[in-house]
N, C-alpha and C positions, 0 to 999 in steps of 0.2 A: 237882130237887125230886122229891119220892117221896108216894105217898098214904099213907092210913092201912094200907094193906096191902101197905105196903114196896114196888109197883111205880111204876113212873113214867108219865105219863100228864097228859093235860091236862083230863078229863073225870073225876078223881079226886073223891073227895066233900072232903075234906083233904086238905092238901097240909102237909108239914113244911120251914118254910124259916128261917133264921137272919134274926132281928129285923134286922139291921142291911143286909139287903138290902130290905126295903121302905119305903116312903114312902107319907104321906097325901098324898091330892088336895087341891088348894087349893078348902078353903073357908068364904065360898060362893064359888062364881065361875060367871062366867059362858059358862066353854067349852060347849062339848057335849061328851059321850061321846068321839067319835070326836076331837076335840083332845085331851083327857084321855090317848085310849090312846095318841097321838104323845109325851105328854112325856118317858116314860123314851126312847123312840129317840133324840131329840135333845137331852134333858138332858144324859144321857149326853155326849155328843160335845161339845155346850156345856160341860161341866164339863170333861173332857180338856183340849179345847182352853185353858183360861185355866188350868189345875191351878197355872202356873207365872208366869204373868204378870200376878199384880193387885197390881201396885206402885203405892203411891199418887203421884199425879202423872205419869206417866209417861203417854206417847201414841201412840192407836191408832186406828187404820184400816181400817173394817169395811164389808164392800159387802156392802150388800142386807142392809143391817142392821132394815130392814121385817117380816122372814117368816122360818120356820124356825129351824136353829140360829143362822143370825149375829143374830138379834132375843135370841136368848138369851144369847148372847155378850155381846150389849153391855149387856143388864142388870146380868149378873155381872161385867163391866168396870167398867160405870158406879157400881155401888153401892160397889163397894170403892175407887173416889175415880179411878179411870183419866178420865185426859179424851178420849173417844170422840168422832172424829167419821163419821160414816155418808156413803158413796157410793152415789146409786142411779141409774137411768139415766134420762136423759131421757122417756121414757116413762109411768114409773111415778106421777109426777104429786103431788097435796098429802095424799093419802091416806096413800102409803108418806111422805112428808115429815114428816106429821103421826106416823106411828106410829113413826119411828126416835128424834125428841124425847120418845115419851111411853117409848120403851124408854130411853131417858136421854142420848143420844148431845146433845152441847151445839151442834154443828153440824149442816149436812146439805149435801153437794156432792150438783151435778147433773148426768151427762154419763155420759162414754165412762172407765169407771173407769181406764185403762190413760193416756187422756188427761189425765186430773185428777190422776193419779201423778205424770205429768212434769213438772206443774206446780207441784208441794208441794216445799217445800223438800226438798234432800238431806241426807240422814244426820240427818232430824232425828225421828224417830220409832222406835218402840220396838216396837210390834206394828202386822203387816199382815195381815188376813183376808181373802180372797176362795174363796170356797165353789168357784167354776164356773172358775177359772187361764186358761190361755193363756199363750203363750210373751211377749208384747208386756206383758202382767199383770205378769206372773215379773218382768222386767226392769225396773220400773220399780220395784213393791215391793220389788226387791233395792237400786235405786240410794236409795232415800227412808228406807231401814234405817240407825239408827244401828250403831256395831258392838258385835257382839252379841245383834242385833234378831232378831225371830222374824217 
């Protein structure tokens, strides 16, 4: 981005930027500010991550789909017909429970996400999300991957 006097700068009066890199805030809504300026860092990554995966009917598996980008994820799953269902952990209680349903997710497991892997059927899902990995994570989202699965 460049100001009105062709140098670049963040404290420019104008700034010259190509329409198609900005976006409106949603509203009304009821973020604050400071959520507001979060959405492009993890919209961003939200939209990557699915660019390739919102096939209708097909199914995905998103931990900690409560907060941050996986809450995003699973909107942009859920609205294009994916059948999401949300792992969170024991801990996190009816709060995040409540919020992975209203981000559309049709289920919600509760435990040791690595645990609830090995208990899902094998090869029968299509997308696996876990933000925070581990080796025990890896391997269970690998064996619960249809082929081809992401």
């Amino acid at each position: 981005m460049t100001g009105a006097d062709g140098q670049s700068g963040a404290l420019a009066e104008y700034l010259i930027c190509d329409r198609r890199r900005l976006a409106r805030a949603p509203h009304p809504t009821t973020l604050t500010l400071e959520q507001l300026s979060l959405l492009p860092l993890h919209g961003i990554a939200a939209s990557r991550t699915v660019r390739t995966h919102l096939v209708r009917q097909s199914r995905a598996l998103i931990v900690g789909a409560h907060e941050g980008i996986p809450a995003l994820v699973c909107q942009e799953m859920s609205r294009a017909g994916v059948q999401v269902t949300a792992v969170i952990s024991g801990g996190d209680g009816a709060f995040a429970q409540n919020a992975c349903m209203e981000h559309g997710a049709r289920g919600v497991l509760t435990g040791s996400p690595a645990g609830i892997m090995l208990g899902l059927d094998e090869d029968g899902w299509d997308f696996v999300l876990d933000i925070h990995g581990g080796q025990k994570v890896y391997d269970a989202a690998k064996r619960m991957l249809k082929p081809g699965g992401t």
